[in-house]
C-alpha positions as CSV (number, residue, x, y, z in Angstrom):
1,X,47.0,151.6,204.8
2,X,48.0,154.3,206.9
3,X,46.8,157.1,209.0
4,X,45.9,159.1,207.3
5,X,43.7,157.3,205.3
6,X,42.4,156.8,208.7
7,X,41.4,160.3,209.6
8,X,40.0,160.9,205.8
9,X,37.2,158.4,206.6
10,X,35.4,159.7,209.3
11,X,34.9,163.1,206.9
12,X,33.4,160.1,204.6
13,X,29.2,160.9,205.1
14,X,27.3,157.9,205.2
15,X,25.9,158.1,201.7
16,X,29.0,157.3,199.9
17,X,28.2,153.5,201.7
18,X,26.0,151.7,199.6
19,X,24.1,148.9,200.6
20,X,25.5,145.3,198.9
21,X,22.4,144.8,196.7
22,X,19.1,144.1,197.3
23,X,19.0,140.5,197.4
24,X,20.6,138.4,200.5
25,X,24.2,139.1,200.5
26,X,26.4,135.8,201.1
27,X,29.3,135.7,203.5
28,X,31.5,132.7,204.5
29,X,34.8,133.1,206.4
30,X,36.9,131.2,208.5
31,X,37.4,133.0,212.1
32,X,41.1,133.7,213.7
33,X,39.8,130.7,216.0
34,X,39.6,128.6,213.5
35,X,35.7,128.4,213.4
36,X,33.6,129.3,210.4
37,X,31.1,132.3,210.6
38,X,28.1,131.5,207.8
39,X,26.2,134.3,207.4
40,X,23.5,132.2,205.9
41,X,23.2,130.4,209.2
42,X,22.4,133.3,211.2
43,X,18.6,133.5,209.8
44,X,16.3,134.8,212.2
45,X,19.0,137.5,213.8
46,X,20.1,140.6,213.2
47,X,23.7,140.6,212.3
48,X,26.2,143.3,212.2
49,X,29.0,143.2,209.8
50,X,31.6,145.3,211.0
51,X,35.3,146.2,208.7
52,X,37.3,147.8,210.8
53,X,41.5,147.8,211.6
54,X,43.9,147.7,214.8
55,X,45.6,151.1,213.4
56,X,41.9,153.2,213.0
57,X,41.0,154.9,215.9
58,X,37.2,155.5,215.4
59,X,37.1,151.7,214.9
60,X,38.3,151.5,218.2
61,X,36.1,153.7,219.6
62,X,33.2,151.7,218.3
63,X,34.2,148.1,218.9
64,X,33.3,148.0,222.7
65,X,30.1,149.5,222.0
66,X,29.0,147.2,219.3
67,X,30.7,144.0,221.3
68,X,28.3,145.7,224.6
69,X,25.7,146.1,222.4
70,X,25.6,141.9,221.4
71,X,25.9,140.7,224.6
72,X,23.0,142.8,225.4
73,X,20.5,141.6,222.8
74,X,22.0,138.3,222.3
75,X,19.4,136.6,222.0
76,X,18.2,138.4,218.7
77,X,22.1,140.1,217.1
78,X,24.7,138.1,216.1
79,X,27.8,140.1,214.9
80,X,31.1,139.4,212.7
81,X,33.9,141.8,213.0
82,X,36.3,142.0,209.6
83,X,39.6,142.8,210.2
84,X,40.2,144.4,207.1
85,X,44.1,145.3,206.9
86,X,47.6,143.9,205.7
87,X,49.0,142.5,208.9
88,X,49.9,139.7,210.4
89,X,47.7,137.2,211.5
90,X,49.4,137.3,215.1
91,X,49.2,140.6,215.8
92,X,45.3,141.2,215.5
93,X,45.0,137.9,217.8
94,X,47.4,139.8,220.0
95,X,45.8,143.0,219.7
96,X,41.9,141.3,220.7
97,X,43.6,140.1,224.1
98,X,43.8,143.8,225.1
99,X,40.6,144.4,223.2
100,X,38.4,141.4,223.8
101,X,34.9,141.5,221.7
102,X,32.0,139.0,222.4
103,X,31.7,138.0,219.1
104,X,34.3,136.1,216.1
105,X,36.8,138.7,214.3
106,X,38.0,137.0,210.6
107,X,40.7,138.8,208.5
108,X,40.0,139.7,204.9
109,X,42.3,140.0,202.3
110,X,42.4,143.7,201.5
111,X,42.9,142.6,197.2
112,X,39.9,140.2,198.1
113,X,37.2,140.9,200.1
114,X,33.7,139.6,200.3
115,X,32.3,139.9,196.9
116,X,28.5,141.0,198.2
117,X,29.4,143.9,200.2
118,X,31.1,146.9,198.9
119,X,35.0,147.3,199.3
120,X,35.4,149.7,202.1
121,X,36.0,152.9,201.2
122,X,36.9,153.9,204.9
123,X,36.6,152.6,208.2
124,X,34.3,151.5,210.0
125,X,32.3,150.5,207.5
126,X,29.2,148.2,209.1
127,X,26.2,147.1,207.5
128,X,23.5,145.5,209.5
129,X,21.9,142.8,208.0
130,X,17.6,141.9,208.8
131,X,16.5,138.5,210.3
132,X,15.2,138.1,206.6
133,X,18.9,138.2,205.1
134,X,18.6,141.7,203.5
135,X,21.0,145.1,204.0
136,X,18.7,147.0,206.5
137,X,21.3,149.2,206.9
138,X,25.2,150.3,206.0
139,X,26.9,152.8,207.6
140,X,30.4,155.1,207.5
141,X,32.3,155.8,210.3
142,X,31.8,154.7,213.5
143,X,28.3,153.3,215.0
144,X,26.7,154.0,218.5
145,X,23.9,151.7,220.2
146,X,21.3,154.5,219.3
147,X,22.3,154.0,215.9
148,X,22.0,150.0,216.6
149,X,18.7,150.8,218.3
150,X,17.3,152.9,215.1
151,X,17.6,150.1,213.1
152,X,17.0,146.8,214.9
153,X,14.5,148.2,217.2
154,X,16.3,147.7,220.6
């Protein structure tokens, strides 16, 4: 990917995101800490799921506000950021040490990704999932904590 690619996505308007399906979308992946992330076993939270890259600069706009944004309501969002580029294992764990979020980052293979969410057609590409386990929510380009707010209800 490159940066271009980059730049073309935040001209992307959010309708060309659409939400996974209507039923409960499944996601399972092992965290760059070794730990697994279940989506399945975050029932009764919101949960943002967040594609983003080290080289896309509204993504790094938006990743302190949405890691602010969990430790603010922690008790009711949970969040799992998807590193979704070809690179190096390594150098994403390097790059979260200058860029420390509050919540688990996997990387997903850019041939394979989660098979009930849309493959990103730019990034950031989030979708915030209900307490219930349904898409409340997807959105392109990068996220603030109003648009948070709008949809979990503060």
């Amino acid at each position: 990917m490159n940066r271009i690619f980059a730049t073309a996505l935040v001209v992307l308007s959010a309708t060309a995101v659409h939400a996974a399906t209507a039923q409960k979308p499944t996601l399972a992946v092992t965290t760059l800490d070794g730990s697994n992330f279940d989506l399945s076993k975050q029932s009764g939270k919101w949960v943002i799921v967040n594609y983003w890259a080290t080289w896309c600069s509204p993504c790094l706009k938006e990743l302190p506000d949405i890691s602010a944004y969990v430790t603010a309501h922690k008790d009711k969002v949970a969040a799992i950021g998807l590193d979704f580029e070809d690179t190096d294992k390594a150098e994403v764990v390097n790059f979260l040490k200058t860029h420390p979020l509050s919540y688990p980052v996997a990387q997903v293979d850019i041939d394979n990704p989660p098979k009930d969410f849309d493959t990103p057609k730019g990034l950031p590409n989030t979708y915030v999932i209900a307490p219930d386990g349904h898409v409340a929510k997807a959105f392109m380009g990068p996220i603030t904590a109003k648009d948070l707010d709008a949809v979990i209800g503060g």
